[in-house]
C-alpha positions as CSV (number, residue, x, y, z in Angstrom):
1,X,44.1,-30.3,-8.1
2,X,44.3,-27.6,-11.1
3,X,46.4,-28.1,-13.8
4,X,48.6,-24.2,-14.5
5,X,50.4,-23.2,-17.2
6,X,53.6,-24.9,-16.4
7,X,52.1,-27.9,-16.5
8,X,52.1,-28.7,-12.7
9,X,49.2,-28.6,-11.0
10,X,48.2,-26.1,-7.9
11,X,46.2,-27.3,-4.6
12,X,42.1,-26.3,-4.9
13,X,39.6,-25.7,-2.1
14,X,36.4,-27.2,-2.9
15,X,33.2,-24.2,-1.1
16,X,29.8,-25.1,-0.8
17,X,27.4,-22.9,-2.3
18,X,24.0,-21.5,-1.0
19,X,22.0,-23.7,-3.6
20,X,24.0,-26.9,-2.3
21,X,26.4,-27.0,-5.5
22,X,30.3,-27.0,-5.0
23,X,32.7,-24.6,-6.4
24,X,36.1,-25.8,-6.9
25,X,38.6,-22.6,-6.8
26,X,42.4,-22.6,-7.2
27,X,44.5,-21.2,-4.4
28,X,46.8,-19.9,-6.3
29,X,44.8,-16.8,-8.6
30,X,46.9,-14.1,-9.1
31,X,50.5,-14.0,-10.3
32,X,53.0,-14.2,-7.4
33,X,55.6,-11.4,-8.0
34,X,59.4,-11.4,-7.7
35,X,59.4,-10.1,-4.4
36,X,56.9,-11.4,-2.9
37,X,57.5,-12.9,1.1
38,X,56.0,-16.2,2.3
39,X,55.1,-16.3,6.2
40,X,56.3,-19.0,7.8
41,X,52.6,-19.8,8.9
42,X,51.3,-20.9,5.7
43,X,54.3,-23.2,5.2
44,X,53.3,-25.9,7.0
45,X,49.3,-25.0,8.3
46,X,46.3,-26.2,7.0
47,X,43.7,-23.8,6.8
48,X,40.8,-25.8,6.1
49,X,38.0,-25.2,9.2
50,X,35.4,-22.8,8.4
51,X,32.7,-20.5,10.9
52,X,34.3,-22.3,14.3
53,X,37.0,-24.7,16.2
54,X,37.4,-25.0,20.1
55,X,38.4,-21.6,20.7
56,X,36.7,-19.1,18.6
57,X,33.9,-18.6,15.9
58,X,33.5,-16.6,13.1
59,X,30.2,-14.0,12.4
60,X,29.5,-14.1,9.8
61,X,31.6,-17.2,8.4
62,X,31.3,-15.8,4.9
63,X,31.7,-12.6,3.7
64,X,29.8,-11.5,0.7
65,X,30.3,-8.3,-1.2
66,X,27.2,-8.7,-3.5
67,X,27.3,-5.7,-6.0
68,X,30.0,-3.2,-6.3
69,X,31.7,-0.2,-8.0
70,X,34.9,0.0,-9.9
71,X,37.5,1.7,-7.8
72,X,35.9,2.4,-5.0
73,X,36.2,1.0,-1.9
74,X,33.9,-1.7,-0.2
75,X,33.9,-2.9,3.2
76,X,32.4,-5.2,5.6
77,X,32.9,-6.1,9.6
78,X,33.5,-9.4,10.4
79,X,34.6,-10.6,14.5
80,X,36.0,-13.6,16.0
81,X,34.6,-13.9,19.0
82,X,36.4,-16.1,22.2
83,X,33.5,-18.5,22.6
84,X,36.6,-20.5,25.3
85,X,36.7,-19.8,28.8
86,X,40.1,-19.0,29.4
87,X,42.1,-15.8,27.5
88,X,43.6,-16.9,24.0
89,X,45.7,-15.1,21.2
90,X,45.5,-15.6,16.7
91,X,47.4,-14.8,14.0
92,X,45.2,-13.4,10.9
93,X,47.0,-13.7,7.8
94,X,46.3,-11.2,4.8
95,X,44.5,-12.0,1.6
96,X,46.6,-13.3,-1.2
97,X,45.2,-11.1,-4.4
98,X,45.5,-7.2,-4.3
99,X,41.9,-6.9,-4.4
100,X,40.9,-7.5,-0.8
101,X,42.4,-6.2,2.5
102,X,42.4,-7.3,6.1
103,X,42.4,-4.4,8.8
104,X,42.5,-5.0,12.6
105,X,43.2,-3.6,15.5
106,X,45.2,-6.5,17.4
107,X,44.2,-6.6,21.3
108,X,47.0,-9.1,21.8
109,X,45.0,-11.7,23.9
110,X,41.2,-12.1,23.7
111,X,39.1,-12.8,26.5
112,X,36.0,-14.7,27.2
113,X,33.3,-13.6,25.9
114,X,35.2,-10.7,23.7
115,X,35.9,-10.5,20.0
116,X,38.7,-9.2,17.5
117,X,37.5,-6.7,14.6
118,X,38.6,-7.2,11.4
119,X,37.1,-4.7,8.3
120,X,37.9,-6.3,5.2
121,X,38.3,-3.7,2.3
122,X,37.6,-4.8,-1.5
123,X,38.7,-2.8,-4.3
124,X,38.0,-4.0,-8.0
125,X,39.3,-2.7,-10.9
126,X,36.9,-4.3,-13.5
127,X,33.9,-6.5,-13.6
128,X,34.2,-9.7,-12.9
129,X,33.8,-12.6,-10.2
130,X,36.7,-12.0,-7.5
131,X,37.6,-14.9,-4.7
132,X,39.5,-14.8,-1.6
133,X,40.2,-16.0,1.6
134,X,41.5,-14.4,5.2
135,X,43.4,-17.2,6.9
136,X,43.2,-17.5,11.2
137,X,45.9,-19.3,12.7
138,X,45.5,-20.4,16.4
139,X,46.2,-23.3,18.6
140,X,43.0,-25.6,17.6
141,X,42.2,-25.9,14.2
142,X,43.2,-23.1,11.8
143,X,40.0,-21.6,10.7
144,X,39.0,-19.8,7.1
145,X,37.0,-17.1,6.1
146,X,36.1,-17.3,2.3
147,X,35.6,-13.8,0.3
148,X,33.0,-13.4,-2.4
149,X,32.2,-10.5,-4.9
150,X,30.3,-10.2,-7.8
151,X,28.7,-7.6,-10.0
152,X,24.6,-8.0,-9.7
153,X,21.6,-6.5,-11.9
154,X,20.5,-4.7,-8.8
155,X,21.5,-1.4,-7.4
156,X,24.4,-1.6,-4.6
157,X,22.3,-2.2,-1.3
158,X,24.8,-4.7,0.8
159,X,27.9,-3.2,1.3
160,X,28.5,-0.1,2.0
161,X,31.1,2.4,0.4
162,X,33.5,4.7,1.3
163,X,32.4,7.0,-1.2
164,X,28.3,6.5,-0.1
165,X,27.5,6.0,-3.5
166,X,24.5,4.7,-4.5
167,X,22.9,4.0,-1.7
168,X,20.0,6.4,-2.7
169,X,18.3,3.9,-5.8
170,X,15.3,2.1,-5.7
171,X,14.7,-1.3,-5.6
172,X,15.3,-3.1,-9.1
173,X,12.1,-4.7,-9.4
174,X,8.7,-3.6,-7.5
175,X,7.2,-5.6,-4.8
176,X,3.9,-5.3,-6.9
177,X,2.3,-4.1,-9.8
178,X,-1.4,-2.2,-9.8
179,X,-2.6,-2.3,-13.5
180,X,-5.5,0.2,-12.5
181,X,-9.1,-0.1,-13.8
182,X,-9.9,-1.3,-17.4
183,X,-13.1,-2.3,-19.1
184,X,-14.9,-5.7,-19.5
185,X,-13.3,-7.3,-22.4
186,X,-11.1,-4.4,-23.3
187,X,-7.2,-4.6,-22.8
188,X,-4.8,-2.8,-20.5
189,X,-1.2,-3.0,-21.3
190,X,1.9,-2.1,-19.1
191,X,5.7,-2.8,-19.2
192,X,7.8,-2.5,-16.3
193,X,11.6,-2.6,-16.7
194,X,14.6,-4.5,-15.3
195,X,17.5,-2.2,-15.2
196,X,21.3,-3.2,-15.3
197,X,23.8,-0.8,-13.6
198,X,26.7,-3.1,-14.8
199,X,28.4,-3.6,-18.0
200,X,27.6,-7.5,-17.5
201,X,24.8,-9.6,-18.9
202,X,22.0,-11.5,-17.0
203,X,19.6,-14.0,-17.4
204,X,16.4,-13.8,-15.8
205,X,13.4,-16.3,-15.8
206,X,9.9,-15.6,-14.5
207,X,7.8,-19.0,-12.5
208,X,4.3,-18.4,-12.1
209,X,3.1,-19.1,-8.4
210,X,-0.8,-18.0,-8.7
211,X,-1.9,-17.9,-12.2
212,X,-5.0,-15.7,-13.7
213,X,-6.5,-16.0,-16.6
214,X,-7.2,-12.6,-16.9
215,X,-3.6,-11.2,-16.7
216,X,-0.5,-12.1,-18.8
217,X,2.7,-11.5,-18.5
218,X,5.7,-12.0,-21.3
219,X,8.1,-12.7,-21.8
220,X,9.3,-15.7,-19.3
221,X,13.2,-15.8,-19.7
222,X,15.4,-13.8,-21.6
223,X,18.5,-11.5,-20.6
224,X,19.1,-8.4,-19.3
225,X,21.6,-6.3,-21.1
226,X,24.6,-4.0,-19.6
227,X,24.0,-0.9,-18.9
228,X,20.7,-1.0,-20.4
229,X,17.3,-2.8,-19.4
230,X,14.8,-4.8,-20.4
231,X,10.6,-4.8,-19.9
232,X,8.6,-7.3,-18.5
233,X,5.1,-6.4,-20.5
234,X,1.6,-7.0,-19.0
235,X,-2.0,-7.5,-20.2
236,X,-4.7,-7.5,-18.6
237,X,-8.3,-8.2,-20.4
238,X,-11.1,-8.5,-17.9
239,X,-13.5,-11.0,-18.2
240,X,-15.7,-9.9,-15.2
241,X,-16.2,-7.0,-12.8
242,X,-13.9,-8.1,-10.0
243,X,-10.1,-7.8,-9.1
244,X,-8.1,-10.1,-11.0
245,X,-4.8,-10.9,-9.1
246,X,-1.6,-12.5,-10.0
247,X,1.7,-13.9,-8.4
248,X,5.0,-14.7,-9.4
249,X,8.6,-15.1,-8.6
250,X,11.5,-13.6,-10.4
251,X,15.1,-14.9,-10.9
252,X,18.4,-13.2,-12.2
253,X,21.5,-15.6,-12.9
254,X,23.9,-14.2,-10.2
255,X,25.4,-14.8,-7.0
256,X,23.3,-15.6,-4.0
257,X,20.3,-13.9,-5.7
258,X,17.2,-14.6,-3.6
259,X,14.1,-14.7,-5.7
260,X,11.9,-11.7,-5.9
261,X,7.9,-12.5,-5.8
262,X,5.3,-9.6,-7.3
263,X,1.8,-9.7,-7.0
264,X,0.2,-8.0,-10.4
265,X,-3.7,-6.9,-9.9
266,X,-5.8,-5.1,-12.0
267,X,-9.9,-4.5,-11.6
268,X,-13.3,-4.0,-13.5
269,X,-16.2,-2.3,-11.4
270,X,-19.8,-1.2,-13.3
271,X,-19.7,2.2,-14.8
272,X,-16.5,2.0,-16.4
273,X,-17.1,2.7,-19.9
274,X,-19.4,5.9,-18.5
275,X,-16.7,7.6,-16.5
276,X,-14.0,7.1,-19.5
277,X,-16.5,8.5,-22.1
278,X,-17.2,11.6,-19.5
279,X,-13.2,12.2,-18.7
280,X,-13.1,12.2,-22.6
281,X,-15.3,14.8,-23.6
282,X,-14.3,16.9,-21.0
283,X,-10.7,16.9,-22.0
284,X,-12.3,17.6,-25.5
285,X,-14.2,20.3,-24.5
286,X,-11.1,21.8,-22.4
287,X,-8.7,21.2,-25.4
288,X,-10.8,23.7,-27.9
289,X,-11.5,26.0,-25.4
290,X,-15.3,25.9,-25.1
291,X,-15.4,25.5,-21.0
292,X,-12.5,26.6,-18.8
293,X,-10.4,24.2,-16.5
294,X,-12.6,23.9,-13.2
295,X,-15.4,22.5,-15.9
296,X,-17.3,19.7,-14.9
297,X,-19.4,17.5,-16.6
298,X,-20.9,15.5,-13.8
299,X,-22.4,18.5,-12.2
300,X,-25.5,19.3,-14.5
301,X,-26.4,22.5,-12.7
302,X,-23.6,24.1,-14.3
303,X,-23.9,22.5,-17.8
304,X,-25.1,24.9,-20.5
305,X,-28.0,24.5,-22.0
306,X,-28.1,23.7,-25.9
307,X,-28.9,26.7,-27.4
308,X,-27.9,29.1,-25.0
309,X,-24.4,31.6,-25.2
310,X,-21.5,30.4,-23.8
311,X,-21.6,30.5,-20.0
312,X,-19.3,32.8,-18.3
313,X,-17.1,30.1,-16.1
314,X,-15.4,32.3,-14.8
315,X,-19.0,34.1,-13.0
316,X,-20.2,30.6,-12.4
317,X,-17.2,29.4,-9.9
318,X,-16.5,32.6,-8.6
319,X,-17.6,31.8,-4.7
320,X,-17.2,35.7,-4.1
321,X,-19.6,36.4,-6.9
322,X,-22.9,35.8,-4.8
323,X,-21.6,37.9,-1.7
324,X,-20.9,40.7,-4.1
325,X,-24.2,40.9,-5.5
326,X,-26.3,40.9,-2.2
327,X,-23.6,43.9,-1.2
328,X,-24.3,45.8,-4.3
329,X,-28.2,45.4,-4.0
330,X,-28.4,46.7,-0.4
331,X,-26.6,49.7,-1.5
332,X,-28.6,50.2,-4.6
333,X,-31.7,50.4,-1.7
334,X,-30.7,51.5,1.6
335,X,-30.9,55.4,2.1
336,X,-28.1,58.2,2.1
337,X,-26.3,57.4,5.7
338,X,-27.9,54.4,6.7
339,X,-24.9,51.6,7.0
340,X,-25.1,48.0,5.4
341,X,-26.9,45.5,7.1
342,X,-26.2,41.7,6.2
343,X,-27.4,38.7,8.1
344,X,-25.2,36.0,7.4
345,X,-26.3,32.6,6.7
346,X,-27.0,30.7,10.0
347,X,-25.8,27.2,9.9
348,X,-28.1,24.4,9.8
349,X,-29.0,23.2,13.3
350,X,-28.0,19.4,13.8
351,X,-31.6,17.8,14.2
352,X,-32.6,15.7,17.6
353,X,-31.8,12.3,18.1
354,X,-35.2,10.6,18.8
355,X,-36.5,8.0,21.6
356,X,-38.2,5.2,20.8
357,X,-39.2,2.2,23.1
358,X,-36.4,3.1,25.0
359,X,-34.0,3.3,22.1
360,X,-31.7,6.4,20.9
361,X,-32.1,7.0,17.5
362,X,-30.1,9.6,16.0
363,X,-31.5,11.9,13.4
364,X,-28.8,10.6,10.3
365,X,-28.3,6.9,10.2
366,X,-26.6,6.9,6.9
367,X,-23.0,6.6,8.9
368,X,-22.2,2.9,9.5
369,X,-21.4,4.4,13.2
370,X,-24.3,6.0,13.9
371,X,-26.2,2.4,12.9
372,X,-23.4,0.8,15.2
373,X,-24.5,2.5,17.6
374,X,-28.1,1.9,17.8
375,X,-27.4,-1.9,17.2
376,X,-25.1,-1.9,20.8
377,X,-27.9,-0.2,22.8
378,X,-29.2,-1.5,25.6
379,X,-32.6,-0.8,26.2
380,X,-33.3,2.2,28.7
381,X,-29.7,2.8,28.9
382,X,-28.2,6.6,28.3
383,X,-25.0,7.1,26.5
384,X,-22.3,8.8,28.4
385,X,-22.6,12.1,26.5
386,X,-27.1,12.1,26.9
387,X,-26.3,11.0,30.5
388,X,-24.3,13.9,30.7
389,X,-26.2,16.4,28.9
390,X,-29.8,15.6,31.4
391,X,-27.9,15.5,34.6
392,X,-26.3,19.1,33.3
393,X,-30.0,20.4,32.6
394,X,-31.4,19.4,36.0
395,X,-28.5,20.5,37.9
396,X,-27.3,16.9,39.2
397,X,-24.1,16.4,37.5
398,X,-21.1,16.1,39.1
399,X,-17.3,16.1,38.3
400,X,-16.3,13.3,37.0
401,X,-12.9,11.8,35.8
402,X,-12.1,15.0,34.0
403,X,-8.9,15.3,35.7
404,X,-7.3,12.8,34.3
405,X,-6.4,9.7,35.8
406,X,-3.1,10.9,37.7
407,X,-3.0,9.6,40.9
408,X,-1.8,12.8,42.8
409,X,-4.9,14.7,40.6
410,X,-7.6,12.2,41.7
411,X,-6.2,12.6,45.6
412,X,-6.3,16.0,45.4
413,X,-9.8,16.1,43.8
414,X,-11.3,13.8,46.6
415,X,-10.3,15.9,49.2
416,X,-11.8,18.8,47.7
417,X,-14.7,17.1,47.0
418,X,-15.2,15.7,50.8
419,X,-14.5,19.1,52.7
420,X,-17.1,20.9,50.3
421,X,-19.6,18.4,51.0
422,X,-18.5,18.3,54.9
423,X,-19.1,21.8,55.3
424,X,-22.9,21.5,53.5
425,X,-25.9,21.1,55.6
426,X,-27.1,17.6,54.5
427,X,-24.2,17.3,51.9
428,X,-23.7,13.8,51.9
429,X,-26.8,11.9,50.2
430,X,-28.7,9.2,51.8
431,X,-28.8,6.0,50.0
432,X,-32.2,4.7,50.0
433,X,-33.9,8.5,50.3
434,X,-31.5,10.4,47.8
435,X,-30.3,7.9,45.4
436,X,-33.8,6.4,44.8
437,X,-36.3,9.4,44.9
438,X,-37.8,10.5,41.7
439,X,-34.6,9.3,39.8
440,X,-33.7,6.9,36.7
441,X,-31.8,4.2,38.0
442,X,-29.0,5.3,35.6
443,X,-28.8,8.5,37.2
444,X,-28.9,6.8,40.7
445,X,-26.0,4.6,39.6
446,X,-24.0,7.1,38.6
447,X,-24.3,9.0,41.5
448,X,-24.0,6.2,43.6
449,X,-20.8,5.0,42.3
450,X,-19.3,8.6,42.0
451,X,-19.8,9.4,45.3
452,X,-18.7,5.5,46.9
453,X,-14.7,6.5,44.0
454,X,-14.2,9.8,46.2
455,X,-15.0,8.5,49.4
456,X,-11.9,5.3,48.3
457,X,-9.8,7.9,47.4
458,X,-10.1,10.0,50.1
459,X,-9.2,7.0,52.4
460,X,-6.2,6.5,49.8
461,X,-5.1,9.9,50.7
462,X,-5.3,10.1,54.1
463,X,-2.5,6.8,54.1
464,X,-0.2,8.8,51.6
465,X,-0.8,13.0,51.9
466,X,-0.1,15.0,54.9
467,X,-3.0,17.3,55.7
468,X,-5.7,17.3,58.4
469,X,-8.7,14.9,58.2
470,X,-11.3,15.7,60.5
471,X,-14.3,13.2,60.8
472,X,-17.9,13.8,60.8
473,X,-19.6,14.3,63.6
474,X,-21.8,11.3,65.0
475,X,-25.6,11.7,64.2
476,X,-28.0,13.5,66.4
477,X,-31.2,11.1,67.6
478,X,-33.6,13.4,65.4
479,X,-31.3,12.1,62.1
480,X,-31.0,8.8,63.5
481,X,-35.4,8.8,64.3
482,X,-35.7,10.7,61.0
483,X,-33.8,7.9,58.6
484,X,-35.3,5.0,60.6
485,X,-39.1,6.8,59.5
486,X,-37.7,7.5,56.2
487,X,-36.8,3.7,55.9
488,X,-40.0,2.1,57.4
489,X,-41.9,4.6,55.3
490,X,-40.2,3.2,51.8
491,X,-40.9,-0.5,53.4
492,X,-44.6,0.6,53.3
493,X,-44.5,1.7,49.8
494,X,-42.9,-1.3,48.3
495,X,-45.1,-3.7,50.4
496,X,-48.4,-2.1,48.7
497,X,-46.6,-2.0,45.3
498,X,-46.0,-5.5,45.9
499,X,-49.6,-6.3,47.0
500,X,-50.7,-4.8,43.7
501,X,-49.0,-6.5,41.6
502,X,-49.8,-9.5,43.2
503,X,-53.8,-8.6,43.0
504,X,-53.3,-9.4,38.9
505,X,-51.5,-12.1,39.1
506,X,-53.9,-15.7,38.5
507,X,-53.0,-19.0,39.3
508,X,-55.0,-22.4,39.4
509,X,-54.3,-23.8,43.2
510,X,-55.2,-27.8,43.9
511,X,-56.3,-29.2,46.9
512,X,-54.3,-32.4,47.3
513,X,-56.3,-33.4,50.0
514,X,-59.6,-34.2,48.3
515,X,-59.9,-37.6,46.3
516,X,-59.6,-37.2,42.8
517,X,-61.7,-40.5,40.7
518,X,-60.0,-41.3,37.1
519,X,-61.6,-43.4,34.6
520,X,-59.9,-47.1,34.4
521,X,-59.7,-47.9,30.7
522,X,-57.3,-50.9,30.7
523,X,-53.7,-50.6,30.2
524,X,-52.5,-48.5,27.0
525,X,-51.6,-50.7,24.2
526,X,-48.1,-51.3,22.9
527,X,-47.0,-49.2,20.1
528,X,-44.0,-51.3,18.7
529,X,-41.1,-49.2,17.4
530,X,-38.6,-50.0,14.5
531,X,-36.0,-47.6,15.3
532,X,-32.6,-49.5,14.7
533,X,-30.4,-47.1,16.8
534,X,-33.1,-47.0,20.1
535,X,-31.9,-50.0,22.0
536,X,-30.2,-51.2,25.3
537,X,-26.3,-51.5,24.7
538,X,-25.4,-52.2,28.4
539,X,-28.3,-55.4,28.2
540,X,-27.0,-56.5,25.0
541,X,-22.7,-56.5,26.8
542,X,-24.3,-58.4,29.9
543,X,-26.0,-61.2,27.8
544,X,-22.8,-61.8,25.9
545,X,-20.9,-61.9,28.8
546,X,-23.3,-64.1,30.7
547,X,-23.1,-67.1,27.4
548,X,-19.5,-66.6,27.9
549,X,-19.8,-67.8,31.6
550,X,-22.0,-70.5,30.8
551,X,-20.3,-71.8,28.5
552,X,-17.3,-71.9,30.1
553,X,-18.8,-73.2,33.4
554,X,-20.3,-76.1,30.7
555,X,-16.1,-76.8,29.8
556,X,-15.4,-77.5,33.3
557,X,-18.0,-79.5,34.1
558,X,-17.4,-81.5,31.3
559,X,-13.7,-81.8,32.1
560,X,-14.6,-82.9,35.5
561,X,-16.2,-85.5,34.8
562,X,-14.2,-86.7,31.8
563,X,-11.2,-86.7,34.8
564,X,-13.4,-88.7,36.9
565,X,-15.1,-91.6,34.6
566,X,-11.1,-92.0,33.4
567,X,-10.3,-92.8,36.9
568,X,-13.3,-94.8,37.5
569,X,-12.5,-97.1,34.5
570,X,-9.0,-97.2,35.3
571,X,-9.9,-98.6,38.8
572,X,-12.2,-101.1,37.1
């Protein structure tokens, strides 16, 4: 309950907030006028059930209109969404204050599954917090939609506007900060500000997550002031050449405002001090007007020398300048009517990659590629494009994949491929004659496995295209007597390569047969060890186990016979 100005006291609905807190707000917040008509539905109804009942849910269940601007008008889409399975109807109630409006297109009846529309429109006319509710009646529980708006430090980014105002501002606060490079024990300052669009003050507070000694940051709370801003001020002093980094979190006092975290980094590399010092006396030599503005310290070939005249600058970076001069000086010489010769300058040939035990090197291995690449090679192994080039200058490379790999391209490329080597004399290679003769097994593998992808997709093609395959013709007995020489002729060859290498090979072969005599010198004496963790577990269970039994066998026994001399005496 509230206590009003009569002195009665008005009903309250207690919300729960984002950060878990309650907010108790009247329901009664604006003046009700003289003619203002009550609906029977709010008479006797409890609106009380918030996001869903039985019959329909909310999305979202709370409406937030985070940021705004005066007299313009904001809007948001909310549905209510028939989550039943049969067809139901609701009654949505306008907002009590004049500051937010309810817009919907009524269906009537809502079906499974299908939702209602409603664009609520907010419209402030100063800066302040603003509180509402849009009331559902149906025939579960009555269900409520609260209505938030507040002004916020940021730029407008939520809702959008009628009037698409701005929507075109940058964030408030940067993700991160770079304070650039900076000298060892020297000290870098920069501020970055915190604007305020709003004629309201905020409080902001800064928590440090990942703390650097080098870096500072001040100051850690204060406020930001309407339509002004405030500056966050950073220092970083290097202590060592290395990047210094830095993380925090930043908080403003308003509504629903999810901390903002900012990583700050600054660095200090060797040289430092040099490269200021030069960039320093260059602009001073720029600023008096000793050197013109392509001037360059760094490169000494084009630094006066003390003593000298000024340079011409202007002669020294013309580019043209050295082609003019070589023009005018074959004029001076050549003789009346002869034209002007000039040879250009030829571009430096690349140099030759070199082989080494097998190994490509290439001529440059200052790129980190080119030493990639002769860390990944295999030894005796071409690259694609050396492969290429070698087969190209000996007149055994073929067409490869450079059609792409279309499937209708490939077809069409196999069947080419087969007919031209169909109608050839001897077109299609042997195996073990073509493949293997005077030939780097590289070589032979790539032709090998070219030839074996057209023939697959020549038998793909006959399944799927509709043209005329006609098959080879069966060999003749001279090919047939002629491959089965060839063959028996290469079975020759290896089996006296074989026999050679086997000629250097040595090995010590025993006769098992033969008695061999040993000397008897007694039996080797025992070399005790003190190794605590060499011993016989499994030896060590067993014995346990078998003083267990005895034991135990031992109780029985002695149990027995206890039983026994009791009887005896009792018979006695």
């Amino acid at each position: 309950m509230a206590l009003v100005d009569d002195g009665s006291f008005a009903t309250t609905t207690t919300l729960q907030l984002p950060d878990g807190s309650t907010l108790n707000v009247p329901d009664v917040i604006v003046e009700e006028g003289p003619g203002m008509v009550h609906n029977p539905l709010t008479e006797h109804q409890v609106f009380s059930k918030l996001q869903r009942n039985k019959f329909f849910e909310i999305q979202p269940s709370v409406v937030y209109f985070g940021g705004f601007v005066l007299d313009h008008v904001h809007e948001q889409v909310v549905h209510v969404v028939n989550i039943s399975s049969v067809t139901k109807r609701l009654h949505i109630l306008q907002c009590d204050t004049p500051f937010f409006k309810v817009e919907v297109r009524k269906k009537g009846r809502i079906a499974p599954g299908m939702s209602e529309e409603l664009r609520i429109q907010f419209t402030p006319n100063e800066w302040r917090y603003y509180y509402d509710t849009v009331r559902i009646h149906s025939d579960d529980d009555n269900l409520l939609i609260p209505l938030h708006a507040y002004p916020t430090v940021a730029p407008v980014s939520g809702p959008g506007t009628t009037a698409n105002i701005a929507k075109d501002k940058p964030v408030f606060f940067p993700p991160q900060v770079d304070l650039g490079w900076c000298q060892i024990a020297q000290t870098k300052t920069k501020q970055v500000p915190i604007a305020c669009d709003v004629p309201v003050d905020f409080e902001f507070s800064i928590k440090v997550l990942q703390p650097h000694p080098d870096i500072e940051v001040e100051p850690h709370e204060g406020s930001v002031p309407g339509d002004g801003e405030t500056s966050l001020t950073f220092r970083y002093t290097p202590s060592r050449m290395a990047t210094a980094e830095m993380i925090f979190e930043l908080s403003i006092s308003q509504f629903g405002f999810t901390p903002v975290r900012c990583r700050v980094f600054g660095s200090s590399t060797a040289g430092q001090l040099r490269e200021d010092t030069i960039k320093q006396i260059t602009s001073d030599l720029k600023r008096t007007g000793k050197v013109g503005k392509d001037f360059n310290l760094q490169d000494y070939s084009r630094v006066p020398a003390l003593g000298t005249p000024r340079a011409n600058l202007t002669a020294v970076h013309d580019e043209a300048k050295g082609f003019q001069d070589k023009i005018d000086r074959l004029r001076a010489t050549r003789k009346p009517g002869e034209p002007i010769q000039i040879r250009y300058a030829q571009p430096r040939q690349p140099e030759p990659d070199t082989f080494q035990d097998g190994y490509q090197i290439p001529a440059n291995l200052r790129p980190r590629a080119a030493t990639q690449a002769v860390l990944n090679q295999v030894k005796g192994k071409l690259s694609y494009q050396e492969l290429k080039k070698q087969m190209e200058e000996s007149g055994q490379w073929v067409q490869g994949d450079e059609e792409g790999k279309d499937p209708k391209a490939k077809a069409n490329q196999s069947i080419r491929w087969y007919e031209e080597q169909r109608m050839q004399p001897g077109g299609f290679l042997d195996v073990e004659e073509d493949y293997g003769e005077g030939q780097t097994r590289q070589v032979c593998e790539y032709r090998y496995g070219f030839e074996l992808r057209m023939r697959d997709e020549y038998d793909k093609a006959k399944e799927v295209k509709w043209f005329p395959a006609i098959g080879d013709d069966p060999p003749t007995k001279e090919e047939v007597e002629g491959v089965r020489e060839r063959r028996e002729r290469r079975a020759t060859e290896e089996a006296a390569r074989w026999r050679e290498r086997q000629r250097g090979v040595r090995a010590n072969v025993c006769d098992t047969k033969r008695p061999v005599v040993h000397p008897f010198g007694g039996l080797p004496p025992h070399e005790p060890t003190f190794d605590q963790y060499k011993n016989d577990a499994w030896s060590t269970r067993k014995e346990v186990t078998e003083r267990f039994r005895q034991e135990i066998h031992k109780l029985i026994i002695r149990q027995r016979v206890a039983r026994r001399l009791a009887a005896i005496a009792a018979k006695l």
